[in-house]
C-alpha positions as semicolon CSV with decimal commas, in nm:
position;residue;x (nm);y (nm);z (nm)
1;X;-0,616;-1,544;0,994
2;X;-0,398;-1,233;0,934
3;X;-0,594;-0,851;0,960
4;X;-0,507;-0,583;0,805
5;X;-0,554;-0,184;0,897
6;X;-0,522;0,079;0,676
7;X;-0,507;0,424;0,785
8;X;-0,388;0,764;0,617
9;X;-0,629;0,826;0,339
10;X;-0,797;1,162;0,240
11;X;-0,855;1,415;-0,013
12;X;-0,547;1,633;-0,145
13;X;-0,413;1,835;-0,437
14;X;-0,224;1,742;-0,688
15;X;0,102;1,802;-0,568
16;X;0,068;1,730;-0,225
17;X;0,162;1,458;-0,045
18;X;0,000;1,140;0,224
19;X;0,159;0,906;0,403
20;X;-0,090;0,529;0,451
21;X;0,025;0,299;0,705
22;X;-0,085;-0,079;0,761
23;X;-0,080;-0,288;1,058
24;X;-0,089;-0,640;1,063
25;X;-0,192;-0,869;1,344
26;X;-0,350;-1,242;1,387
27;X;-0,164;-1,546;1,274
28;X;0,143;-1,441;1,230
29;X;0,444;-1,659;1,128
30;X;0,673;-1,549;0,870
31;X;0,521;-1,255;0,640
32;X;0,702;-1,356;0,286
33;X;0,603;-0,989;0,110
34;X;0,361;-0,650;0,209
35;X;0,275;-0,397;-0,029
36;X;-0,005;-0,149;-0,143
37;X;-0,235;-0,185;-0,454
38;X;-0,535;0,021;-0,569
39;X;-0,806;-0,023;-0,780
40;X;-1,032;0,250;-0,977
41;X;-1,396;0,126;-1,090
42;X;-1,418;-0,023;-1,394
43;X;-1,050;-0,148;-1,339
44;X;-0,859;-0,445;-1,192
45;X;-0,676;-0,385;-0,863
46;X;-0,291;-0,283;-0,987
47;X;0,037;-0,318;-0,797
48;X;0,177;0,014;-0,631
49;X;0,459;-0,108;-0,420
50;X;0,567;-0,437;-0,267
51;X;0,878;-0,486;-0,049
52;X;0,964;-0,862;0,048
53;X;1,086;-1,044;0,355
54;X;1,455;-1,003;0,151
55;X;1,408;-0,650;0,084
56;X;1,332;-0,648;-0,269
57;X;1,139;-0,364;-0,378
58;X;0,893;-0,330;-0,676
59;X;0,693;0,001;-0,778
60;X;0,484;0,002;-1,085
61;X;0,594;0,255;-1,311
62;X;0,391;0,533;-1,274
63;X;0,496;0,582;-0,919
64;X;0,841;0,522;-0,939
65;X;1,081;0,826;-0,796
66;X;0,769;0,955;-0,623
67;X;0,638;0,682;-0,335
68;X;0,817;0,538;-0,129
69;X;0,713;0,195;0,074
70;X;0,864;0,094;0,409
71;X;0,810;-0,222;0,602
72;X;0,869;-0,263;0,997
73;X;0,910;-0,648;1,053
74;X;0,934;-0,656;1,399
75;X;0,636;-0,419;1,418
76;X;0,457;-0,577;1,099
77;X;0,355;-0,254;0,966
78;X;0,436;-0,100;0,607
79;X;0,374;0,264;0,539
80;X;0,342;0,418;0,154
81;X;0,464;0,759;0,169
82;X;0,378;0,948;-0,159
83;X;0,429;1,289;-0,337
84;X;0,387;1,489;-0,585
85;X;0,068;1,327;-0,616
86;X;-0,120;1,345;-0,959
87;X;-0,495;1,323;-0,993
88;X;-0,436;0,928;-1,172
89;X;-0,297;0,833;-0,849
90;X;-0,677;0,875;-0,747
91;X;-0,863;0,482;-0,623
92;X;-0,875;0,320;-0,334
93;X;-0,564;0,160;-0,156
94;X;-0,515;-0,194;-0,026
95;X;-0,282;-0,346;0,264
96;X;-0,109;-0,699;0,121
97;X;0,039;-0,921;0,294
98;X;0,135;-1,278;0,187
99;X;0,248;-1,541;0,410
100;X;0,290;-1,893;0,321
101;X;0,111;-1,901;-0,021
102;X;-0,177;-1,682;0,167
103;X;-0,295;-1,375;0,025
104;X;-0,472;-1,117;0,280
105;X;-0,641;-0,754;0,232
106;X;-0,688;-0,479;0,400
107;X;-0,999;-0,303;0,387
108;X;-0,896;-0,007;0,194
109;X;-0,845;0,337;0,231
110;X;-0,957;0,592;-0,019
111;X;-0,694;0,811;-0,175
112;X;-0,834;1,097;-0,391
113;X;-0,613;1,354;-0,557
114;X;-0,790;1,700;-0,689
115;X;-0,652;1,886;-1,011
């Protein structure tokens, strides 16, 4: 088993800025990809930012230019630092890691931006 913490959530205003970080510890071997999602109720957990073992990076649109994910691999950790947050960036963040087919969470962290 591979676990996940998330730390680095809170409350700010739109504008501001937060840093999340993950840690990941247990069984592991080679971690293929980490990233961050979030989810908002009533809605399906979304890709924010993934970085693979390769380096390849993805950000979903809306976040593009204004987070910023970086992975440690000798440390396993991956941090998501964003800005010029908006009030839509509001939901709850998970820690992903995959590793040989296996996908693992985090437990969340909650991210809420005020207007």
């Amino acid at each position: 088993q591979v676990q996940l913490v998330e730390s680095g959530g809170g409350l700010v205003q739109a504008g501001g800025s937060l840093t999340l970080s993950c840690a990941a510890s247990g069984r592991i071997f080679r971690i293929n990809a980490m990233g961050w999602y979030r989810q908002v109720p009533g809605k399906q957990r979304e890709l924010v930012a993934r970085q693979t073992s390769g380096g390849r990076l993805n950000y979903t649109d809306s976040v593009e230019g204004r987070f910023t994910i970086s992975r440690d691999s000798a440390k396993n950790t991956v941090t998501l630092q964003m800005s010029s947050l908006k009030p839509e960036d509001t939901g709850v963040y998970y820690c992903n890691v995959e590793q040989f087919g296996m996908t693992y969470w985090g437990q969340g962290t909650q991210v809420t931006v005020s207007s």
